[in-house]
Backbone as XML, in Angstrom:
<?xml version="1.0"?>
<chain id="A" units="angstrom">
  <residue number="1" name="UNK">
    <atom name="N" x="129.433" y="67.010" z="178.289"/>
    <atom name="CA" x="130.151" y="66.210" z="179.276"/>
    <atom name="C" x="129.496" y="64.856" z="179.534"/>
  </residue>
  <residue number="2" name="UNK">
    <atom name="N" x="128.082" y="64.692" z="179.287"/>
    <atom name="CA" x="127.726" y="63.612" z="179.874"/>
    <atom name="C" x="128.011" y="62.447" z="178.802"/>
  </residue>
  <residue number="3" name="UNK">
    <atom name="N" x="127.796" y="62.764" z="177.390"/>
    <atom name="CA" x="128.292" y="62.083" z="176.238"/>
    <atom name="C" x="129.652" y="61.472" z="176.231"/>
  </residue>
  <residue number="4" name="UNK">
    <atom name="N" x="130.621" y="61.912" z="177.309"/>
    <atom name="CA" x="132.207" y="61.687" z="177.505"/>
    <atom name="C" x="131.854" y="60.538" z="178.381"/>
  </residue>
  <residue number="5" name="UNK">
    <atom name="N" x="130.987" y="60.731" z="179.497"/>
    <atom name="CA" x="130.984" y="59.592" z="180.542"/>
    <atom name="C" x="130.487" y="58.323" z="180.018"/>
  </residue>
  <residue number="6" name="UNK">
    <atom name="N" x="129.219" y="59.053" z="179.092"/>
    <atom name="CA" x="128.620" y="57.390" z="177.962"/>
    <atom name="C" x="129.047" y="56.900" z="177.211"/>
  </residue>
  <residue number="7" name="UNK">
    <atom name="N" x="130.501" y="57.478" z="176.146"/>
    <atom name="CA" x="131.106" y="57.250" z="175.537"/>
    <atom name="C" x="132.439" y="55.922" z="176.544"/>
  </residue>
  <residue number="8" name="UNK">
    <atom name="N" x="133.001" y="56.866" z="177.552"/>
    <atom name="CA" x="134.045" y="55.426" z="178.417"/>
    <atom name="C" x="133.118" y="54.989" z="179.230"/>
  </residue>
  <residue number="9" name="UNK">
    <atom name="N" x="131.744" y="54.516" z="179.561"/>
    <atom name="CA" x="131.077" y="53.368" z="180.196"/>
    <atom name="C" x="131.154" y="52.574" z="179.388"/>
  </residue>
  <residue number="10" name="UNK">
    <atom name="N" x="130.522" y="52.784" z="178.120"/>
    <atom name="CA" x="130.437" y="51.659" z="176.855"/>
    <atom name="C" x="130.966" y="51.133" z="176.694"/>
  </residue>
  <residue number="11" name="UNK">
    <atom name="N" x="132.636" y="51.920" z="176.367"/>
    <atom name="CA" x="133.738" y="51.497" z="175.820"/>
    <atom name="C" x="134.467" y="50.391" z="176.543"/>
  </residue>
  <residue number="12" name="UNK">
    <atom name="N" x="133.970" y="50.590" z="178.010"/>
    <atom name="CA" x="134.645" y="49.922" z="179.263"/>
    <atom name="C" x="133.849" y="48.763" z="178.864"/>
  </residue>
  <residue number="13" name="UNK">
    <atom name="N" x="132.446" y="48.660" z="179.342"/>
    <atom name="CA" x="131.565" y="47.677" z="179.692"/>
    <atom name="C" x="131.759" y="46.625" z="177.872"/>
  </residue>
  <residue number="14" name="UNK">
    <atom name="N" x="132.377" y="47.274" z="176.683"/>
    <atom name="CA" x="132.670" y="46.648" z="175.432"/>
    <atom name="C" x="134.138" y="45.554" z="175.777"/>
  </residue>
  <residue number="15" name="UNK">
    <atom name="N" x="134.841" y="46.247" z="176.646"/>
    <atom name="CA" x="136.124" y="45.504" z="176.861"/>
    <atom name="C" x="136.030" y="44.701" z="177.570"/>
  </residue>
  <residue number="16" name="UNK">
    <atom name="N" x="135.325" y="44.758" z="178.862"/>
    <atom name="CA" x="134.703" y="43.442" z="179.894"/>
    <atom name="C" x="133.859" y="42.540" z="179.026"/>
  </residue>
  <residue number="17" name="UNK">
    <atom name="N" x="133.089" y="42.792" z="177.908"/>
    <atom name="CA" x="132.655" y="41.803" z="177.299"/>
    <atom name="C" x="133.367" y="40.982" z="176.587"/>
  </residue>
  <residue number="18" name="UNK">
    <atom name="N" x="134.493" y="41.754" z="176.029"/>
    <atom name="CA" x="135.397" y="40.960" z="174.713"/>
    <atom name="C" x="136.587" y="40.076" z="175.702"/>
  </residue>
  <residue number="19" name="UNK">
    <atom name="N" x="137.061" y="40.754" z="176.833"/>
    <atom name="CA" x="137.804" y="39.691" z="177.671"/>
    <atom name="C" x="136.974" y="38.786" z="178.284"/>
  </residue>
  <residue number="20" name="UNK">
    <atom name="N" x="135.480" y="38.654" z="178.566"/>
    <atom name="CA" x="134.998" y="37.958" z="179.462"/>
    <atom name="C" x="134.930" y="36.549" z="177.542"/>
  </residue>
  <residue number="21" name="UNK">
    <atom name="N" x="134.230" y="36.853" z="176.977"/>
    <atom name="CA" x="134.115" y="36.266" z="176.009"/>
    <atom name="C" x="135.592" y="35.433" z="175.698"/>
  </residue>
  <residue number="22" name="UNK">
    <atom name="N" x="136.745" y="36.049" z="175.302"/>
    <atom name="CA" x="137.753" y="35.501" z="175.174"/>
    <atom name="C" x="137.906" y="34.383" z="176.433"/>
  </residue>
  <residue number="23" name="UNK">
    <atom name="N" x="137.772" y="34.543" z="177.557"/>
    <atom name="CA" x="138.299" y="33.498" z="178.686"/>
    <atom name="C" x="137.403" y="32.451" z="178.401"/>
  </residue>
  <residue number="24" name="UNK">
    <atom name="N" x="136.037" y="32.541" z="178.400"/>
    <atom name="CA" x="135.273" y="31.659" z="178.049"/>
    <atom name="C" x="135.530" y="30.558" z="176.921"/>
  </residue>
  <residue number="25" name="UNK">
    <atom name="N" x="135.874" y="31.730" z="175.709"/>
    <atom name="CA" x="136.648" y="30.645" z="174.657"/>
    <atom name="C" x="137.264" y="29.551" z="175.128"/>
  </residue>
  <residue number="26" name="UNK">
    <atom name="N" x="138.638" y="29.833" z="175.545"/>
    <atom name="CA" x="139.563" y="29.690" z="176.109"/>
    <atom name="C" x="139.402" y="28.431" z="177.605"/>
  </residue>
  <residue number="27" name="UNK">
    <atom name="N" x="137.700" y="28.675" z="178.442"/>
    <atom name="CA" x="137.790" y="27.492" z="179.221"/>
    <atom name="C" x="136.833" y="26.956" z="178.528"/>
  </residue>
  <residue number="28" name="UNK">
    <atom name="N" x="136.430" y="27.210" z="177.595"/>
    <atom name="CA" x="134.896" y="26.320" z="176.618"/>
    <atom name="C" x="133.550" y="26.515" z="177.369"/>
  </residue>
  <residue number="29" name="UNK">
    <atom name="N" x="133.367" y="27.555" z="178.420"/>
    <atom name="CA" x="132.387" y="28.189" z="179.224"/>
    <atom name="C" x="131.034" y="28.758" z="177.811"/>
  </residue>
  <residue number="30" name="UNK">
    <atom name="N" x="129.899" y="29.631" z="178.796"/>
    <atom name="CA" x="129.170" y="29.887" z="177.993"/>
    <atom name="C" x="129.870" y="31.152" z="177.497"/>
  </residue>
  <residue number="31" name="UNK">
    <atom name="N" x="129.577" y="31.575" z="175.837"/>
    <atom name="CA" x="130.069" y="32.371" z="175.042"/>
    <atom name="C" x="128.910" y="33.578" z="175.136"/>
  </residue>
  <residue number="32" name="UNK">
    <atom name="N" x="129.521" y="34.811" z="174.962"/>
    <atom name="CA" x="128.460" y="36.237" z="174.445"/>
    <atom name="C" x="128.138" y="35.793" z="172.955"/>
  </residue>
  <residue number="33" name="UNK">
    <atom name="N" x="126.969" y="36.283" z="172.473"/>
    <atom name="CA" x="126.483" y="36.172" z="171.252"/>
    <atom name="C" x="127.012" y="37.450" z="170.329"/>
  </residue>
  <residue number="34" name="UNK">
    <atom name="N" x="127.698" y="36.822" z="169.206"/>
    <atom name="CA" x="128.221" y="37.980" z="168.262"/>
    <atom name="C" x="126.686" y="39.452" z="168.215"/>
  </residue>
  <residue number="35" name="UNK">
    <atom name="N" x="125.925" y="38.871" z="168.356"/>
    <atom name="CA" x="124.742" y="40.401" z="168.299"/>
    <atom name="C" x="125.244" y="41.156" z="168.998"/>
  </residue>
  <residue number="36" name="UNK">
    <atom name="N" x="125.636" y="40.313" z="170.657"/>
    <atom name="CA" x="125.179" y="41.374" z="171.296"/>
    <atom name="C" x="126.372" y="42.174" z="171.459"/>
  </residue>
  <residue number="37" name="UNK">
    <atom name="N" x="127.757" y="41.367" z="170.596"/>
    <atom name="CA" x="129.028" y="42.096" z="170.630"/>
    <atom name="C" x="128.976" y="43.179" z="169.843"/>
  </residue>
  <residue number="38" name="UNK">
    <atom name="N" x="128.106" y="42.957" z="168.441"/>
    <atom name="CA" x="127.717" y="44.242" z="167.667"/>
    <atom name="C" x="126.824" y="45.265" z="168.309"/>
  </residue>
  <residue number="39" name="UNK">
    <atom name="N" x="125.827" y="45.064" z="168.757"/>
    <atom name="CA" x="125.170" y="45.832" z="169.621"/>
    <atom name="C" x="126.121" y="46.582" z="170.563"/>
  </residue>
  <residue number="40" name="UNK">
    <atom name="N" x="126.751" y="46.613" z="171.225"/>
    <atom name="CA" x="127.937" y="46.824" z="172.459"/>
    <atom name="C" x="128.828" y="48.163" z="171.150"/>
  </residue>
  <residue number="41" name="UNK">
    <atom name="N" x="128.749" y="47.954" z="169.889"/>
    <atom name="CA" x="129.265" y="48.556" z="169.457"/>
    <atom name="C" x="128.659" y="49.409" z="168.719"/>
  </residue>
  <residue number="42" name="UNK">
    <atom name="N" x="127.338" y="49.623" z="168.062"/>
    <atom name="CA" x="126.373" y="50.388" z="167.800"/>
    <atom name="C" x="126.232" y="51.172" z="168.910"/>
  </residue>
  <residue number="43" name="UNK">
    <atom name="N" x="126.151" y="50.972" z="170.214"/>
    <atom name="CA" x="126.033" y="51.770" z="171.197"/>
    <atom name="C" x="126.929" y="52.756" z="171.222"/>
  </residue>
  <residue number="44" name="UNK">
    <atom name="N" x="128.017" y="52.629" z="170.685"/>
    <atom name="CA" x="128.843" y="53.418" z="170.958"/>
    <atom name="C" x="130.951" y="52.878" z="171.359"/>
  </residue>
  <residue number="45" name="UNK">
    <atom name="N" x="130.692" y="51.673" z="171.348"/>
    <atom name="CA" x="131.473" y="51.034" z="172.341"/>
    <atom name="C" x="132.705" y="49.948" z="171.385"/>
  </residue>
  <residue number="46" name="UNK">
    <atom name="N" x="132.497" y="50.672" z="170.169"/>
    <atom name="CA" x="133.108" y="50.078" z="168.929"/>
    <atom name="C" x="134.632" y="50.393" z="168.891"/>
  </residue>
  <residue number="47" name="UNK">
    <atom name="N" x="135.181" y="51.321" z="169.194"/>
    <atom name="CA" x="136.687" y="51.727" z="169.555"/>
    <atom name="C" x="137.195" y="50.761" z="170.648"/>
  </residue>
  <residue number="48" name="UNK">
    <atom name="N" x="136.363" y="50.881" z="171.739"/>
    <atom name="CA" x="137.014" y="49.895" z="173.137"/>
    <atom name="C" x="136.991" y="48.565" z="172.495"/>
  </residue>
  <residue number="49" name="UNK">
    <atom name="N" x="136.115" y="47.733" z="171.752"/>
    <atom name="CA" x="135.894" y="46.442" z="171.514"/>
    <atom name="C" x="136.958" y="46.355" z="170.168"/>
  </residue>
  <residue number="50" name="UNK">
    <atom name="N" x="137.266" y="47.164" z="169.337"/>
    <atom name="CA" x="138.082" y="46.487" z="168.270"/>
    <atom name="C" x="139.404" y="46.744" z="168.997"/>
  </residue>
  <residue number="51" name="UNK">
    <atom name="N" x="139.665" y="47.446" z="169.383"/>
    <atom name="CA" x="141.229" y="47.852" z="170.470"/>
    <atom name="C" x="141.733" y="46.917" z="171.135"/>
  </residue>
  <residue number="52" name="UNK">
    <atom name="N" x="140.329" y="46.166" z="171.730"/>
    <atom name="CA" x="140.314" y="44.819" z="172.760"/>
    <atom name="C" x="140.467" y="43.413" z="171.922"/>
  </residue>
  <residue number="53" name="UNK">
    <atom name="N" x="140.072" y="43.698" z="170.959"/>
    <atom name="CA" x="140.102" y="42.428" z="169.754"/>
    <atom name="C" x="142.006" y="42.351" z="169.206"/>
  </residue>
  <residue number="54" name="UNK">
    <atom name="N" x="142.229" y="43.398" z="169.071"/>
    <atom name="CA" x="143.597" y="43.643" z="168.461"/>
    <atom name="C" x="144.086" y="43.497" z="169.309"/>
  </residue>
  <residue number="55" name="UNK">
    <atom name="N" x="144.576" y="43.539" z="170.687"/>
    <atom name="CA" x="145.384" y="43.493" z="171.595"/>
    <atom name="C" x="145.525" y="41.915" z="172.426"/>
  </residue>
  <residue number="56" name="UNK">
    <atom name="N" x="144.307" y="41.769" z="172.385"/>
    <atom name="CA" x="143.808" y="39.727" z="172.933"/>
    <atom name="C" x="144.059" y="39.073" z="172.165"/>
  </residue>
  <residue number="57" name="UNK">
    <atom name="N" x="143.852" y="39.166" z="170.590"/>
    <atom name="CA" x="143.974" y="38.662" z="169.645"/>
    <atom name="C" x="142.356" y="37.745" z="169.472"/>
  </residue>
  <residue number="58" name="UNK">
    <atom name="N" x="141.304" y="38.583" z="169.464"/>
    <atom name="CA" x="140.113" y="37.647" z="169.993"/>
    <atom name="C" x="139.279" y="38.016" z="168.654"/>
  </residue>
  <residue number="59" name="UNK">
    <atom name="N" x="138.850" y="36.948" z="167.945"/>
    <atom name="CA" x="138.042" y="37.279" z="166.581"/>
    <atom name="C" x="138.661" y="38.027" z="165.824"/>
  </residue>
  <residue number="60" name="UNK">
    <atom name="N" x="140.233" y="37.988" z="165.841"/>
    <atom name="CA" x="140.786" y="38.910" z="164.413"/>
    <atom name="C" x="140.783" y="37.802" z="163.137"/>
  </residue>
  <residue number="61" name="UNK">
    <atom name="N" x="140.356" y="36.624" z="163.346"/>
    <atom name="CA" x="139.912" y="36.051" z="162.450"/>
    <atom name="C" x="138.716" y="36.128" z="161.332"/>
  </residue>
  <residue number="62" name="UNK">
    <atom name="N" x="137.716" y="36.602" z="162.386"/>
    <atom name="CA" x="136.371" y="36.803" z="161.537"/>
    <atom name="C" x="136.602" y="38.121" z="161.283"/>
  </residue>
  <residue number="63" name="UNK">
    <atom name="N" x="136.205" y="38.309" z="159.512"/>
    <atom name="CA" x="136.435" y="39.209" z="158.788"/>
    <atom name="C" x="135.022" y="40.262" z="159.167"/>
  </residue>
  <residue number="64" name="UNK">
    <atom name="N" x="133.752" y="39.732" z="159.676"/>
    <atom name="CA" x="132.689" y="40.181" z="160.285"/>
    <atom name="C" x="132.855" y="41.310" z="161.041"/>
  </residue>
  <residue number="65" name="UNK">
    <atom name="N" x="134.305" y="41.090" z="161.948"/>
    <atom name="CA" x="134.248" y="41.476" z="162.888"/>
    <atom name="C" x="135.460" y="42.626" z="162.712"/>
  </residue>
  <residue number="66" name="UNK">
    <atom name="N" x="136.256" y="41.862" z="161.821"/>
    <atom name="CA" x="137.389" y="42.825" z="161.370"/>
    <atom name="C" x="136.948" y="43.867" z="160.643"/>
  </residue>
  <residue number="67" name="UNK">
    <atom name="N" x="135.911" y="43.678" z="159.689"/>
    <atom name="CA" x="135.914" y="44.626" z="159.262"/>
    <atom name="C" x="134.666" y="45.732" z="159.238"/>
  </residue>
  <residue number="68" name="UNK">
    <atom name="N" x="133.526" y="44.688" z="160.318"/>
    <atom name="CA" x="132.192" y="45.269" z="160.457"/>
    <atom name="C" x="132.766" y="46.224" z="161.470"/>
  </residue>
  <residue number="69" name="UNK">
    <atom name="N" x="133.486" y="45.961" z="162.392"/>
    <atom name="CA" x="133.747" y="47.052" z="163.595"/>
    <atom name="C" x="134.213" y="48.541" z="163.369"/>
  </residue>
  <residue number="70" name="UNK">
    <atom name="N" x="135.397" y="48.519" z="162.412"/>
    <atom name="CA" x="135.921" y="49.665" z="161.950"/>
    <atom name="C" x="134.261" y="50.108" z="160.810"/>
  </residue>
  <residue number="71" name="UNK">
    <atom name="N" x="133.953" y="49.802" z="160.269"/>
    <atom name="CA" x="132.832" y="50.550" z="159.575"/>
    <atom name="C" x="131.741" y="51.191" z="160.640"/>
  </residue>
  <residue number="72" name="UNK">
    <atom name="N" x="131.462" y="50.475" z="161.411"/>
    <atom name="CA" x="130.458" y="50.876" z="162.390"/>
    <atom name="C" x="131.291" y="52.511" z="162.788"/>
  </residue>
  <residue number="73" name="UNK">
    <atom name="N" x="132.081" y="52.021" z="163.710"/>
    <atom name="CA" x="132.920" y="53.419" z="163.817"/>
    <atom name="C" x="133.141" y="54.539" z="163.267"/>
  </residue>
  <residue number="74" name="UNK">
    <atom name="N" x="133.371" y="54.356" z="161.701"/>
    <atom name="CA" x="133.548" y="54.899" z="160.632"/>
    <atom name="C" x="132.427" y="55.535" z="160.543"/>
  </residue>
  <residue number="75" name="UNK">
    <atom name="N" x="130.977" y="55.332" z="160.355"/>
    <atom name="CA" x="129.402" y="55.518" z="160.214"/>
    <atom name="C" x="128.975" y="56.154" z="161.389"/>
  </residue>
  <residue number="76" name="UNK">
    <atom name="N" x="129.965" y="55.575" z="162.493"/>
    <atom name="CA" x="129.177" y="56.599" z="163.681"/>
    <atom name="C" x="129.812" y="58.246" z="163.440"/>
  </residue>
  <residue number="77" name="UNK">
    <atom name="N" x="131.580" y="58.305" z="163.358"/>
    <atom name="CA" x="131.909" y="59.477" z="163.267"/>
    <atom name="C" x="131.449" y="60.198" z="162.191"/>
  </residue>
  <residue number="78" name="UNK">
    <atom name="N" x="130.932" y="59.376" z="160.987"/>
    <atom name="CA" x="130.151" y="60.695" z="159.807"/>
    <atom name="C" x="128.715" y="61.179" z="160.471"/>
  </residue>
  <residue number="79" name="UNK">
    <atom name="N" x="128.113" y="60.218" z="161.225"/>
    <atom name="CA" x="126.797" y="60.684" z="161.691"/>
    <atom name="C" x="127.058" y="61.567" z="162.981"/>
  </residue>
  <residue number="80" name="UNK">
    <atom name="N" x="128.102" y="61.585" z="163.339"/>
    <atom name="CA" x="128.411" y="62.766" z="164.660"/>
    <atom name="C" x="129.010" y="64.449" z="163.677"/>
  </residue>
  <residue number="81" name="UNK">
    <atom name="N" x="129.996" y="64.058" z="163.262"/>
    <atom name="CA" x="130.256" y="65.397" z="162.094"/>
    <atom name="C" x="129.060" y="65.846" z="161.488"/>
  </residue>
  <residue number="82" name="UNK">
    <atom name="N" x="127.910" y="65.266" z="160.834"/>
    <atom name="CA" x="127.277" y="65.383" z="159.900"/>
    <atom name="C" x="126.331" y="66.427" z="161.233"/>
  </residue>
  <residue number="83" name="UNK">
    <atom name="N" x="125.958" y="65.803" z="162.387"/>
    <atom name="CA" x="125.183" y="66.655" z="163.053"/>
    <atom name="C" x="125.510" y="67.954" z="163.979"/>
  </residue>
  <residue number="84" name="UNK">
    <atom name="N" x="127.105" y="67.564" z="164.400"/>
    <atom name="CA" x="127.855" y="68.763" z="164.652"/>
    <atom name="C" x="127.680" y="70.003" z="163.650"/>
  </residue>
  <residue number="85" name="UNK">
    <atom name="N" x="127.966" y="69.326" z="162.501"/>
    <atom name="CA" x="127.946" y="70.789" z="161.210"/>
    <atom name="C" x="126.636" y="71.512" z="161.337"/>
  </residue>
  <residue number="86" name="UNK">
    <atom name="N" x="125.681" y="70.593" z="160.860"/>
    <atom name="CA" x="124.031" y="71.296" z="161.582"/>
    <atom name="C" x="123.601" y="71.998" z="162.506"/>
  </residue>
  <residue number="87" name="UNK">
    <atom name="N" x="123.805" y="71.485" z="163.872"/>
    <atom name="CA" x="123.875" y="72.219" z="164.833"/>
    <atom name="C" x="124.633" y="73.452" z="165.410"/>
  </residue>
</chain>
C-alpha cells in the first residue's frame, strides 16, 4: 500500500512540474531543467509526466523526451516483474 501512495505523489508532484514548466515557457519565466524532469521520472513519476506532455502538448517535440520517457517506464515495469517473479 505504501508503494500506491509513492507511486500517485510522484506522479502528481511529475504533473505540477510539467504544467509549471509549460506556463513558464509560455511567460518566458525561469524553466525546470530537463534532468530534473528525467529524474521526476526515474523516481517513478514517468506515466504522470508523459500523460502530461501528451495532453499540454509540452516537449512532444523533443524526441529525448518522446521517446526517453516511454523507455524509462518500459525499464521500470521489467525491473518490477523481474522482482515480483523472485520474490
Amino acid at each position: 500500500m505504501p508503494y500506491i501512495i509513492y507511486l500517485l505523489s510522484i506522479n502528481l508532484i511529475s504533473v505540477i512540474f510539467c504544467v509549471f514548466d509549460k506556463h513558464q515557457a509560455k511567460t518566458g519565466g525561469w524553466r525546470i531543467k530537463e534532468r530534473t524532469l528525467f529524474a521526476l521520472c526515474f523516481l517513478g513519476g514517468g506515466v504522470g509526466m508523459y500523460l502530461t506532455m501528451k495532453v499540454i502538448r509540452h516537449k512532444t517535440l523533443h524526441k529525448r523526451f518522446m521517446l526517453g520517457i516511454p523507455l524509462i517506464i518500459i525499464l521500470q515495469l521489467i525491473i518490477f516483474l523481474y522482482f515480483k517473479h523472485i520474490f
